[in-house]
C-alpha positions as CSV (number, residue, x, y, z in Angstrom):
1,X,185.3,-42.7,-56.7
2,X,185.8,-42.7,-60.5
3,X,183.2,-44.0,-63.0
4,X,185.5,-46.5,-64.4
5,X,186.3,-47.9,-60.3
6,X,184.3,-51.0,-59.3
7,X,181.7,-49.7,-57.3
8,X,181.3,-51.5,-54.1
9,X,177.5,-51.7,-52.0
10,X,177.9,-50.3,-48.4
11,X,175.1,-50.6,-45.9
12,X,173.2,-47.6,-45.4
13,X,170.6,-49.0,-42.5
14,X,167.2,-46.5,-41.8
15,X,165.4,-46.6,-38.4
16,X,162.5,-48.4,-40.2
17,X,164.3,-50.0,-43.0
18,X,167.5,-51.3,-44.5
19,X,168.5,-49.8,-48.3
20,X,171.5,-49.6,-50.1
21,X,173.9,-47.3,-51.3
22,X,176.1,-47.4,-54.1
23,X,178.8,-45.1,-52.4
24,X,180.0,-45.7,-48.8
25,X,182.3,-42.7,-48.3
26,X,182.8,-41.5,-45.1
27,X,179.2,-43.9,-44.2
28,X,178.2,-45.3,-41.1
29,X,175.9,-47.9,-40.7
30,X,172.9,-47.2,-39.2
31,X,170.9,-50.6,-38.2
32,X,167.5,-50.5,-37.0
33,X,166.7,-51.9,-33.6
34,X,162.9,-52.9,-34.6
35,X,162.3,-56.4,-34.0
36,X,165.7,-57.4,-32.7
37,X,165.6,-59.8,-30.4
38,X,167.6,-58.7,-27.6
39,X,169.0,-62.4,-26.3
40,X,172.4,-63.3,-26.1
41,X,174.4,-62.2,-28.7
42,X,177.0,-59.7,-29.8
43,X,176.3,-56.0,-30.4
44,X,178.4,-52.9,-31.6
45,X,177.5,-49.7,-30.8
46,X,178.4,-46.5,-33.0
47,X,178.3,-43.2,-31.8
48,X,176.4,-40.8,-34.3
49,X,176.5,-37.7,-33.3
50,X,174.4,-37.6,-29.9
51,X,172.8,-40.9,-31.0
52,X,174.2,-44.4,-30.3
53,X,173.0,-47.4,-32.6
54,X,173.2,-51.0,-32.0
55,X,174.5,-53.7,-34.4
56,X,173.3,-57.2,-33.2
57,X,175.4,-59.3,-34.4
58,X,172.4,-61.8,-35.5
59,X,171.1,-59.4,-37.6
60,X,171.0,-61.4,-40.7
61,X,170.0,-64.6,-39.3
62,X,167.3,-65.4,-40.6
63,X,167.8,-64.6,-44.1
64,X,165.9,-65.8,-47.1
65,X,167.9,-65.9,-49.9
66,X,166.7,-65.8,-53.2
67,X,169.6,-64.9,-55.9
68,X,173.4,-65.6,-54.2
69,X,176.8,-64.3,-55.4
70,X,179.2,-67.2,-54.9
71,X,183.1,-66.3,-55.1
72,X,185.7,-69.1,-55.1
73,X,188.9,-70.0,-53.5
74,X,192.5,-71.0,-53.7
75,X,193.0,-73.6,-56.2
76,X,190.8,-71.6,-59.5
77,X,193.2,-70.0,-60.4
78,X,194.7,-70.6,-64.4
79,X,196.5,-69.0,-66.8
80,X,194.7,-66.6,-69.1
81,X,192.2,-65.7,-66.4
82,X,191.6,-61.8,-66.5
83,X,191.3,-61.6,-70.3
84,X,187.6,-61.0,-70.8
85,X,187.8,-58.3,-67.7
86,X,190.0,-56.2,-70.5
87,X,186.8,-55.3,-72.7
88,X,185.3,-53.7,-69.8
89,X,186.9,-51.0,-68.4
90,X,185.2,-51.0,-65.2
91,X,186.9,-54.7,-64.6
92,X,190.1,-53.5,-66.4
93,X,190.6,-50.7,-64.1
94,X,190.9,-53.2,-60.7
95,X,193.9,-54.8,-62.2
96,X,195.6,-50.9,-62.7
97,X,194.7,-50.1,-58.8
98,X,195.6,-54.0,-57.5
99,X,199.2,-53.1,-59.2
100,X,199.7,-50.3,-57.0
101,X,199.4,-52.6,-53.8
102,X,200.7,-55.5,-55.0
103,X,203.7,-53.6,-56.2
104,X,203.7,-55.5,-59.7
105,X,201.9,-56.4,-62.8
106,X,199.2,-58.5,-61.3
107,X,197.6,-59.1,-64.6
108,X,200.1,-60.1,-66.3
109,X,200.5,-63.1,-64.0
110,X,197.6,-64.0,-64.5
111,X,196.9,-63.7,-68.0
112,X,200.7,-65.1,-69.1
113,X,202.1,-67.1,-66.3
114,X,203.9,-69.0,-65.7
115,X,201.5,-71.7,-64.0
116,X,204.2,-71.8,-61.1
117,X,204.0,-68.6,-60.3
118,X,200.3,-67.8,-59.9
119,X,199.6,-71.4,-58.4
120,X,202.0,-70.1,-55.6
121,X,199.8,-69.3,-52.4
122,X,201.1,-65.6,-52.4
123,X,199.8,-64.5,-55.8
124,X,197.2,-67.1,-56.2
125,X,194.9,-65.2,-53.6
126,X,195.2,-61.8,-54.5
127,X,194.9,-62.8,-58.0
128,X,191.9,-64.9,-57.2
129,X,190.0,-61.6,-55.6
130,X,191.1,-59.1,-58.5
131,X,189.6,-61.8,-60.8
132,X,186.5,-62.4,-59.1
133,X,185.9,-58.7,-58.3
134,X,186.3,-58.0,-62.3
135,X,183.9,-60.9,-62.9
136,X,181.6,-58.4,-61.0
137,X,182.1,-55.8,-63.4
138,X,181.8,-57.9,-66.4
139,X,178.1,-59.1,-65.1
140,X,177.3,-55.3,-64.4
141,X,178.3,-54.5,-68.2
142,X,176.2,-57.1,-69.4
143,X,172.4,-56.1,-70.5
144,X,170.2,-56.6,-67.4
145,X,173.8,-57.1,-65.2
146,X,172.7,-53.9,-62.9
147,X,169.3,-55.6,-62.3
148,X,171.2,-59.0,-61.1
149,X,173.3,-57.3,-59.1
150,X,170.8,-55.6,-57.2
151,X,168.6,-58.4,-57.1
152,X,171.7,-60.6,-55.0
153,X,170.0,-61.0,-51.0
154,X,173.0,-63.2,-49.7
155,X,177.0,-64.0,-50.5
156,X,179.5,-66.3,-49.6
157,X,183.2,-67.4,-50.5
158,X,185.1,-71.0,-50.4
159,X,187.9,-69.9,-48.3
160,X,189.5,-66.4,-49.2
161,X,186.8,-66.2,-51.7
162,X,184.9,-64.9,-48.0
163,X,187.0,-62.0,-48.4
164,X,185.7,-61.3,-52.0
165,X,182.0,-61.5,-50.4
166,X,182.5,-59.0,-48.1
167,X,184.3,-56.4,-50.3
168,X,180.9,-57.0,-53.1
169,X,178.8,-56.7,-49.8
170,X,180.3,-53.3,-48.9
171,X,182.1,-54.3,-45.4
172,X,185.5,-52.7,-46.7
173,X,186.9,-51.4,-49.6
174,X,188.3,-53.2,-52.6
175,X,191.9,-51.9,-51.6
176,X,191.5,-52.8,-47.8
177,X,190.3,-56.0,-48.8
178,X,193.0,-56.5,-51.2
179,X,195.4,-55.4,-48.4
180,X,194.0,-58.1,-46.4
181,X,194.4,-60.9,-48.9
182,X,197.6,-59.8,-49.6
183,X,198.7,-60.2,-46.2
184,X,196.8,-63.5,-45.5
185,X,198.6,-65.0,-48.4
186,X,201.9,-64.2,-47.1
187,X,201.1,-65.1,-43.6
188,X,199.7,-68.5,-44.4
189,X,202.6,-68.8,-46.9
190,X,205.1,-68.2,-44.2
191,X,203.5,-70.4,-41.5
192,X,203.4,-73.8,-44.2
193,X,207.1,-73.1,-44.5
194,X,207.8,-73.4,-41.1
195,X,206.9,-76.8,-40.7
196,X,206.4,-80.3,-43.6
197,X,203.0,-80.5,-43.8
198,X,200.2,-80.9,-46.8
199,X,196.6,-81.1,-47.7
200,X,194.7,-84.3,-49.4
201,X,191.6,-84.5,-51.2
202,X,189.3,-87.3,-50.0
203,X,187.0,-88.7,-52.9
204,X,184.1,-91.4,-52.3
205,X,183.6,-91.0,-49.1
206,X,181.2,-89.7,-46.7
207,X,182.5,-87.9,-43.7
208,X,182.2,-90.1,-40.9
209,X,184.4,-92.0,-42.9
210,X,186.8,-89.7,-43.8
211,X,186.9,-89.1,-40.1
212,X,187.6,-92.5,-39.4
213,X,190.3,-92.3,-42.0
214,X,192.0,-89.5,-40.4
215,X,191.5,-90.8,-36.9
216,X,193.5,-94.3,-38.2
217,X,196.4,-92.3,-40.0
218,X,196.7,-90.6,-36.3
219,X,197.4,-93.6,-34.5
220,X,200.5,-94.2,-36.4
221,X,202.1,-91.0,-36.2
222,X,203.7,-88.6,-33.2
223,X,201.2,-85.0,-32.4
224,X,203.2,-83.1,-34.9
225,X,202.0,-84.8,-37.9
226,X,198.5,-84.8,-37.1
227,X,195.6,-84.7,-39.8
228,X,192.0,-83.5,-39.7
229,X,189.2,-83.0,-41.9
230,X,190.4,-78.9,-42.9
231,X,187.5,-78.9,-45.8
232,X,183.6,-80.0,-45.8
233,X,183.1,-79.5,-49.1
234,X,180.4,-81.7,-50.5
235,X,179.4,-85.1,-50.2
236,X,182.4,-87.3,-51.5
237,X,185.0,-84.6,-51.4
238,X,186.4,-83.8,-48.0
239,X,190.1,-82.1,-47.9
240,X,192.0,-83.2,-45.2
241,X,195.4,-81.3,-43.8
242,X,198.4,-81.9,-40.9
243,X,201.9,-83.2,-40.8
244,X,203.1,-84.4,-44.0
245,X,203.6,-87.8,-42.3
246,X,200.2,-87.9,-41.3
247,X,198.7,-87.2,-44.8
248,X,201.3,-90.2,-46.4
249,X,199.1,-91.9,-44.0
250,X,196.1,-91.1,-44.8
251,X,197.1,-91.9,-48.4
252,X,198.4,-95.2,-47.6
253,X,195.2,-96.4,-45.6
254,X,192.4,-94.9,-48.0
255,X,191.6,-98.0,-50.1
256,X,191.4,-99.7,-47.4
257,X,188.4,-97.0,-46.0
258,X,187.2,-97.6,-50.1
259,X,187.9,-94.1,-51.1
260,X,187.7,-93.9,-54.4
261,X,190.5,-92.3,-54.8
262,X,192.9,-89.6,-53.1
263,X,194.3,-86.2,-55.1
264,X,197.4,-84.3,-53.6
265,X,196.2,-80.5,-53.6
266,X,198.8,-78.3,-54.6
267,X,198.9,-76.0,-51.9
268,X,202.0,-74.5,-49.5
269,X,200.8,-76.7,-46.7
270,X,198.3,-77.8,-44.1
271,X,195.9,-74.6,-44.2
272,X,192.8,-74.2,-42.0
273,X,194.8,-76.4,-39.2
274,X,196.7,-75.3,-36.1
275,X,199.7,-75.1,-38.9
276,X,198.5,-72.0,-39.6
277,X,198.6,-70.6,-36.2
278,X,201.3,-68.1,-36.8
279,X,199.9,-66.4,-39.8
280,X,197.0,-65.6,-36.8
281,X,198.2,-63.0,-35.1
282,X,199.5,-61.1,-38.5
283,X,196.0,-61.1,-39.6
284,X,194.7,-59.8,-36.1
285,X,197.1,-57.1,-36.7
286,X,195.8,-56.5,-40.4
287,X,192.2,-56.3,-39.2
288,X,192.9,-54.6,-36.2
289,X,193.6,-51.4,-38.5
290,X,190.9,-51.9,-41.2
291,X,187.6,-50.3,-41.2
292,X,184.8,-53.1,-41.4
293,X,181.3,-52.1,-41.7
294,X,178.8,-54.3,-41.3
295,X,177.7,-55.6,-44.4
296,X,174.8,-54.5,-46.6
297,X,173.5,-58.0,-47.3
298,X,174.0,-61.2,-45.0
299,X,177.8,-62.8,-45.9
300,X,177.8,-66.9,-44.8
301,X,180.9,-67.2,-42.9
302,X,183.3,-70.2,-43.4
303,X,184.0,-71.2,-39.7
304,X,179.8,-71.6,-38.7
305,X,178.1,-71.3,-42.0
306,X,176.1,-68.1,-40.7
307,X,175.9,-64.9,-41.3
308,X,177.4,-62.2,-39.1
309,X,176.8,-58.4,-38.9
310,X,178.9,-56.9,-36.0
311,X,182.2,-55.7,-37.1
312,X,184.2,-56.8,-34.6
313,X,183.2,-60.4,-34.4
314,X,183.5,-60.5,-38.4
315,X,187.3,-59.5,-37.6
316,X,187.9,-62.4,-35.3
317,X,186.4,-64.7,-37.2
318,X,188.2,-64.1,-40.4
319,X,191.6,-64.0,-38.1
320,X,189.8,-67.9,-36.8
321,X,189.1,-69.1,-40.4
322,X,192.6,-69.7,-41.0
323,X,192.9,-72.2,-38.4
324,X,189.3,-73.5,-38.7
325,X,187.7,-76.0,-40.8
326,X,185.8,-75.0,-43.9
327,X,182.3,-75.2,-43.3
328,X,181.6,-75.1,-46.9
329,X,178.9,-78.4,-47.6
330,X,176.8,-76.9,-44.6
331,X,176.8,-73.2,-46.3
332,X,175.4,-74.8,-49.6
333,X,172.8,-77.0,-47.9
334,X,171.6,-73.9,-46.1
335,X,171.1,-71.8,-49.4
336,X,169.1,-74.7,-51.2
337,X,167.0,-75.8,-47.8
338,X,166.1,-71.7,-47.5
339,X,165.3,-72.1,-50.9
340,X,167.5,-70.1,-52.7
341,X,166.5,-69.9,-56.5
342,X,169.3,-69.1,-58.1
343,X,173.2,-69.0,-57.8
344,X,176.1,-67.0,-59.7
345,X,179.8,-68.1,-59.3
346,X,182.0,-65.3,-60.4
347,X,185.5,-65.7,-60.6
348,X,187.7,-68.2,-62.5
349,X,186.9,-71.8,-62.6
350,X,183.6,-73.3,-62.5
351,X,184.3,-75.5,-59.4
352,X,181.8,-73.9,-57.0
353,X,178.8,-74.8,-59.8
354,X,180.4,-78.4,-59.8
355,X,179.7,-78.5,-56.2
356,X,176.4,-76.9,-56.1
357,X,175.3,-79.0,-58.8
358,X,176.9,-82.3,-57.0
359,X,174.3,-81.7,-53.8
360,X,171.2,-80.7,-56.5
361,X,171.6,-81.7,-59.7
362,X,168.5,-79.5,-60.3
363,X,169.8,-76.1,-58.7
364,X,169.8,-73.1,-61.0
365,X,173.8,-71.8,-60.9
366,X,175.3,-69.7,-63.9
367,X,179.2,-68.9,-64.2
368,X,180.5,-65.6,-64.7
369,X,184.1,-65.7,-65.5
370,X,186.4,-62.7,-66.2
């Protein structure tokens, strides 16, 4: 891998210990089976040489964080993002292998526009992962970056930004992972055009009310336009998606649930709902023929808010989470209850450190953009 290639963590997993590895060529993980309790759960085995090893699934679960990499999702995306990743070639040098994937200038998108364009669901993500990945780099540059990065014990992602979490935490490549996004885009792209639908922000209210909300738009409208709660994002912002029927609904009641207020999102269409149920199998298919390792460090999955080390079950989950709600409130609660003491947000945007700050005003989050 060249010097100037971002440099991904892979797991590299002793008998007696677990420690990290800068270069995960040709690695498989070895996990320890010491103190693994052997109850119900998911295990992978890999066959090394005459030995066979054991992943249990619930290897990570009970993590302690202490410093977390958060990346975000669709929707922080904007113009000019990608800029500060040209002073550092490391950063720069994503954008030049993205291009060969994505078939086109990728940063010029996203440094010139137009707004259109990258705000479509197709460039926004891939553009979103580049970005965030660079933001990596741009920490790494900085004095004491290395130290930072080493020092991270947990990651997560809003969304696709779960992809961007596992490709820092080593599970597959930055091209495999870019491959992926790529893909899920299009997929998710393609399954909003085949039917009206939309997405809603909810603001003001808690969830049993939004719930409520939803469950009153629903009476008035036939199965296909349907609505749910699609995003747990904090307290007083709750996304909701279905039929586009069923969110004029939900828009129409609102004040009378005394929402604040109600904000269109500017997405394709009703995503992490059964509306995205045909971009499934395409991404079952993707993952099918990617190598996942398990991750070096524990990654907080979007569908259950917990961390997951087998392969295999990482694979289906990520095909679920585009059907599945957005566990995202319950991932951030977890951090600050296991007491994590501090948070970095890398990417574009600065609404992850809105959100973090929203449930404690007193958490400790910095914002490194690229």
């Amino acid at each position: 891998m060249a010097s100037s290639s971002l440099v991904l963590p892979s797991i590299s997993l002793s008998r007696s210990s677990i420690s990290t590895s800068m270069d995960f060529k040709n690695e498989i993980p070895r996990i320890s089976m010491k103190n693994l309790d052997r109850g119900r759960r998911v295990f992978m085995s890999i066959a090394v040489g005459s030995q066979t090893t054991v992943v249990d699934d619930a290897l990570f679960k009970d993590y302690k964080p202490s410093r977390a990499f958060l990346f975000p999702g669709q929707g922080a995306q904007a113009v000019g993002m990608g800029v500060e990743a040209q002073k550092v070639p490391a950063a720069a040098e994503l954008y030049k292998r993205a291009n060969d994937i994505m078939g086109f200038d990728l940063l010029d998108v996203c440094i010139n526009g137009p707004k259109e364009k990258l705000d479509s669901t197709v460039l926004s993500q891939p553009a979103i992962y580049v970005t965030s990945l660079a933001a990596v780099e741009v920490l790494r540059a900085r004095d004491g970056g290395q130290g930072i990065i080493d020092s991270v014990d947990v990651t997560c992602g809003l969304s696709l930004g779960e992809y961007t979490a596992l490709a820092f935490a080593g599970a597959f490549t930055f091209e495999d992972g870019l491959k992926l996004v790529k893909l899920r885009g299009e997929a998710m792209q393609d399954a909003a055009d085949a039917a009206k639908s939309a997405m809603v922000s909810i603001i003001g209210l808690d969830s049993e009310k939004v719930q409520q909300l939803c469950d009153a738009a629903n009476q008035e409208v036939d199965e296909e336009n349907k609505v749910q709660i699609a995003n747990f994002l904090c307290p007083g912002n709750y996304a909701v998606s279905g039929g586009l029927k069923g969110i004029e609904a939900v828009e129409a009641k609102a004040k009378s649930f005394k929402a604040r207020m109600t904000v269109r999102l500017a997405v394709a269409g009703a995503f992490h709902t059964s509306f995205m149920d045909p971009a499934v199998s395409r991404l079952e298919a993707a993952l099918a023929s990617t190598e996942l390792r398990t991750p070096r460090i524990p990654v907080i999955s979007n569908v259950d808010a917990k961390p997951h080390a087998d392969p295999d079950t990482i694979k289906e989950i990520l095909a679920r989470q585009v059907t599945s709600p957005v566990q995202w409130e319950t991932t951030v609660k977890t951090l600050l209850t296991k007491g994590v003491e501090k948070c970095y947000e890398l990417g574009p945007g600065k609404v992850i450190a809105g959100i973090v700050k929203r449930m404690d005003k007193s958490a400790d989050i910095e914002n490194i953009g690229a």
